[in-house]
C-alpha positions in Angstrom: 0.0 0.0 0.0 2.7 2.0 1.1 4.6 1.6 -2.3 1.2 2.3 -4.3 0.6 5.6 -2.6 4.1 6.6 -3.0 3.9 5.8 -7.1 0.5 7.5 -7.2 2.1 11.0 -5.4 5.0 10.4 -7.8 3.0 10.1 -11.0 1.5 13.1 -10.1 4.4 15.1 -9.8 5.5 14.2 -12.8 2.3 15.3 -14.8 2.3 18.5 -12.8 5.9 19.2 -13.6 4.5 18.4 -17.4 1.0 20.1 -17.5 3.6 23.5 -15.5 5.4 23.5 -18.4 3.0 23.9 -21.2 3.1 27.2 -21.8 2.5 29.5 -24.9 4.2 32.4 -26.1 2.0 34.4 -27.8 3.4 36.2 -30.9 3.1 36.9 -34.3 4.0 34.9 -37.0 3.5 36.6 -40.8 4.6 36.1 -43.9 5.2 39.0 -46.5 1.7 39.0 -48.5 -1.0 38.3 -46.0 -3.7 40.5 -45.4 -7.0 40.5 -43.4 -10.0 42.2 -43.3 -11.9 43.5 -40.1 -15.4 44.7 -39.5 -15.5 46.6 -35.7 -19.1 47.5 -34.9 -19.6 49.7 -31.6 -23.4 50.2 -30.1 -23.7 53.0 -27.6 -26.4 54.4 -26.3 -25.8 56.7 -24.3 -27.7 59.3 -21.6 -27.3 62.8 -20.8 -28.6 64.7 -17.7 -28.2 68.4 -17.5 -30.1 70.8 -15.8 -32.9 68.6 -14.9 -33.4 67.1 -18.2 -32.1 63.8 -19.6 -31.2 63.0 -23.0 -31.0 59.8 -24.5 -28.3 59.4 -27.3 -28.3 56.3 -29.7 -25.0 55.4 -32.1 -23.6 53.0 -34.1 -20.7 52.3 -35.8 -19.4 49.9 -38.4 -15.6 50.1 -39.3 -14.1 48.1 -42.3 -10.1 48.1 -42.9 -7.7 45.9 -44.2 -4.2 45.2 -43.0 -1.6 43.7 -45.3 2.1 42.4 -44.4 4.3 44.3 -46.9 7.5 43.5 -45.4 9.1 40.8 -42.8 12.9 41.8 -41.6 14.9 40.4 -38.3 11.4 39.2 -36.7 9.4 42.6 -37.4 6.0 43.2 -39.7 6.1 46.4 -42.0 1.9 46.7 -42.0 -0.1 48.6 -44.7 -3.5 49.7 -43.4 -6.9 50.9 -45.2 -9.7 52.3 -43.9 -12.0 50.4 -46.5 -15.3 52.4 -45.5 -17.4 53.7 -42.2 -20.8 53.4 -41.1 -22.7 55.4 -38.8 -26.2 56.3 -37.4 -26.8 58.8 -34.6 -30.8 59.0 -33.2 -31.5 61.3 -30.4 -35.0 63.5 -29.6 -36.7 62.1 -32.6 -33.9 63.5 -34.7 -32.0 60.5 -37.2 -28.6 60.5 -38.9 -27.0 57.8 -40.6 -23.2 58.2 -42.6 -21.7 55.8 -45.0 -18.7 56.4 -46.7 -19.8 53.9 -49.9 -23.1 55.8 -50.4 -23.4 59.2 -52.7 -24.2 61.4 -50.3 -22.7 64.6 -50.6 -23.3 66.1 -46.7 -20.3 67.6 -45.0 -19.8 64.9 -42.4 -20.3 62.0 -45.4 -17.3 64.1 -47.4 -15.3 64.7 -44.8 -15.3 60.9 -43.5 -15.0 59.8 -47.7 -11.3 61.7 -47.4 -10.1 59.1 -44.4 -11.1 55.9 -46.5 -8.7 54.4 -49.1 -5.7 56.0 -48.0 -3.2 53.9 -47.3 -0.6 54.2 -43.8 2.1 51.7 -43.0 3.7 50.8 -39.4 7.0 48.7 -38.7 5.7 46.4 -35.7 8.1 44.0 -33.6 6.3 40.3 -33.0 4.3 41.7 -30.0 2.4 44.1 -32.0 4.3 46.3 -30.4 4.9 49.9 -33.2 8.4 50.7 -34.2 8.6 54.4 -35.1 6.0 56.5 -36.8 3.1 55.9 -39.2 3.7 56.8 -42.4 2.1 57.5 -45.9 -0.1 59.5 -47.4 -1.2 62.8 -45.5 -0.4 60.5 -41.8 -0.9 63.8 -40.2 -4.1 65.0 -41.3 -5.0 60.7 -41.2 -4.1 61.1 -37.2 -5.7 64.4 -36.6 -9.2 63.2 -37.8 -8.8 59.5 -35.9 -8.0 57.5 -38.8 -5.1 55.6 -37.2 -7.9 55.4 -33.9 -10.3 53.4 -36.1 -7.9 50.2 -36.8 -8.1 48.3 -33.2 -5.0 45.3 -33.1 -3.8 43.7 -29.6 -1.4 45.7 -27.7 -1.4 43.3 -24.5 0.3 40.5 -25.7 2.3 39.3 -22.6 6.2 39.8 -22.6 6.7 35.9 -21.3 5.1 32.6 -22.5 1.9 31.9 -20.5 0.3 28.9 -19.8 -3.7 28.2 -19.7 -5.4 29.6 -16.8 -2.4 32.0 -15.9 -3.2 35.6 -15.6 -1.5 39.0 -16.1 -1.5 42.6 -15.7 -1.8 45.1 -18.0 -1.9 49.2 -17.1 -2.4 50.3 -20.7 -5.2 49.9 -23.5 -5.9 46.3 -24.6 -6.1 47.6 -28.4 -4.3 50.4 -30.0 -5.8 53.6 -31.2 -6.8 54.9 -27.9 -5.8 58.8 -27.4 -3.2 59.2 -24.5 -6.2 60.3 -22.5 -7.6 57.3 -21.7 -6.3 54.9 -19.0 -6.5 51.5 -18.5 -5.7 48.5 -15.7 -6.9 45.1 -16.0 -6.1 41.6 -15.2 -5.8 39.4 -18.6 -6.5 35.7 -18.4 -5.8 33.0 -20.9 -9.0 30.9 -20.1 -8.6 28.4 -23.2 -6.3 27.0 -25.5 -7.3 24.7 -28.8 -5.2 23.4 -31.5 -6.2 26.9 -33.4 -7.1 29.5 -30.9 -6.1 31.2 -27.8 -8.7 32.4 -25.9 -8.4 35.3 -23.6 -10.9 37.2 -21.1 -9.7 40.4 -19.7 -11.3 42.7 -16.3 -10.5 45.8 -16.2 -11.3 49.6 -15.6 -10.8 52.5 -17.7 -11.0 55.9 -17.5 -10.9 58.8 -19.9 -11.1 62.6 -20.4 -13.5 64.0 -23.4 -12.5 67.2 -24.3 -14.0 69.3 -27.4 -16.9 69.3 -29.6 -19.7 70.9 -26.5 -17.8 68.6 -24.0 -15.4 70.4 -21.4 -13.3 68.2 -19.2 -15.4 65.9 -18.7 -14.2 62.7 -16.9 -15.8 59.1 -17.4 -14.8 56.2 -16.1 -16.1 52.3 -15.6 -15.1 48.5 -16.0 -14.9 46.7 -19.0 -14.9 42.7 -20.1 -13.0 41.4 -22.9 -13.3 38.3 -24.7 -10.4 38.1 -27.2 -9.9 34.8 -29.6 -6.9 35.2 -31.6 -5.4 32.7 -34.3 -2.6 30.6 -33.0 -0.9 30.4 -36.3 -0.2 34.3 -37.1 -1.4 35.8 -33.7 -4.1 37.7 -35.5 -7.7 38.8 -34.0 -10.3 36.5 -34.9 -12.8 37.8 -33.2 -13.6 39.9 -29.8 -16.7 40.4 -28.1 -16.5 43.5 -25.4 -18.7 45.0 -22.7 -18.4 48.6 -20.8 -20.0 50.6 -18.8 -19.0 53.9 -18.2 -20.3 57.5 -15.9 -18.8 60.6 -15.6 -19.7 64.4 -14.9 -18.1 67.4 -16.7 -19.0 70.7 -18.3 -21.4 70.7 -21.6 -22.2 74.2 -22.8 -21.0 75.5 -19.6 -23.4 73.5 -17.8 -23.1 70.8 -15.3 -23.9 67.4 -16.9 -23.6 63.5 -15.7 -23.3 61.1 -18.6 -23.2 57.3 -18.7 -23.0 55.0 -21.4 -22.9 51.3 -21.8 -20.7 50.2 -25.0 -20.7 47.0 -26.7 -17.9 46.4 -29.4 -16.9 43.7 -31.9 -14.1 43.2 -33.7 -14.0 39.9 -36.5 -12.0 38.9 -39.2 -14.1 38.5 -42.6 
């Protein structure tokens, strides 16, 4: 009996030394001439009060770009990306709105947006998605002004070490790139599941942020958030996200004193 519990507690060490050991390092791995295509979609609605009165604010958005690997040199990505056309619709107070950049509308907004689609940036990134340097291409300044560059959402949370499944992490900036240096994030990321062609990970987390311009003055909002990232295990790309957050905040509107909260889904999937 003795000897049988002494194999069993030895056999178990042995598959936990095993199982410890499985870990992954997530990365990517590109070759020159790949692309992918992503539709994001955001739903907010969103509510106002000021001065005794509340406002209720409907939006949606539908992003298309495409990212193409032009370039692969000593382990790093040279990415082309397009913003292949926006959608938008904005209901409030009976009032309706909607923008599409493939449509022949002629509006201002409808123009303006039309000017950010087709043009074409690129970005040197190392195999953590992390960027190398500075955008470039064709007018990258006016592109970053007007929150082209914002629109494209890739991981920036990849974790430094290889991590096995169920191990957690901490990250203290944005999971995605493209957020303004205003807004804050700390979460805890979790790789919850591991298949022969995904990783799976869930992120908690809060973030804050300051919205500044348009009728908005200083106005700080803040409020958790709940990831649920799949990405490809053979190149590291997004397959597809599914995201939660809910958000308040008080700030000046018009000079006015105004609470605000908001509850945003967003999607992100490869077509």
């Amino acid at each position: 009996m003795k000897k049988f519990i002494l194999y069993t507690l030895l056999l178990l060490g042995v598959m936990t030394s095993v199982f410890a050991q499985e870990k992954y390092d997530i990365r990517l791995n590109l070759k020159k001439g790949q692309t992918f295509t992503y539709q994001v979609t955001y739903n907010t609605p969103t509510m106002i009060s000021m001065k005794g009165q509340q406002v209720g604010i409907k939006q949606n958005q539908t992003i298309t770009y495409t990212c193409k690997v032009l370039d692969v040199k000593d382990g790093n990505y040279l990415m082309e990306n397009i913003l292949d056309r926006l959608q938008a619709s904005f209901s409030s107070m009976g009032e309706e709105e909607n923008l599409d950049t493939d449509s022949d509308a002629k509006d201002e907004a409808t123009t303006l947006l039309r000017k950010m689609v087709n043009t074409k940036t690129t970005q040197w990134v190392d195999a953590k998605f992390k960027p190398l340097g500075e955008p470039e291409g064709e007018l990258v300044d006016d592109l970053v002004k007007m929150g082209d560059l914002s629109m494209l959402m890739f991981p920036s949370f990849f974790p430094a070490e290889p991590i096995a499944q169920g191990e957690s992490f901490t990250v203290n900036s944005p999971l995605f790139s493209g957020e303004d240096a205003s807004t804050k994030y700390e979460g805890v990321v979790t790789l919850v599941a591991v298949s022969d062609t995904d990783y799976t990970f869930r992120a908690n987390g809060k973030t804050t942020t300051t919205i500044e311009g348009l009728t908005a003055e200083g106005m700080v909002v803040e409020g958790n958030a709940i990831d649920n990232i799949v990405l490809d295990r053979k190149t590291g790309m997004i397959k597809n996200t599914f995201s939660t957050m809910a958000l308040k905040g008080t700030g000046s509107i018009q000079g006015a004193q105004a609470e605000i909260s908001s509850n945003t889904i967003t999607s992100v999937r490869l077509l």
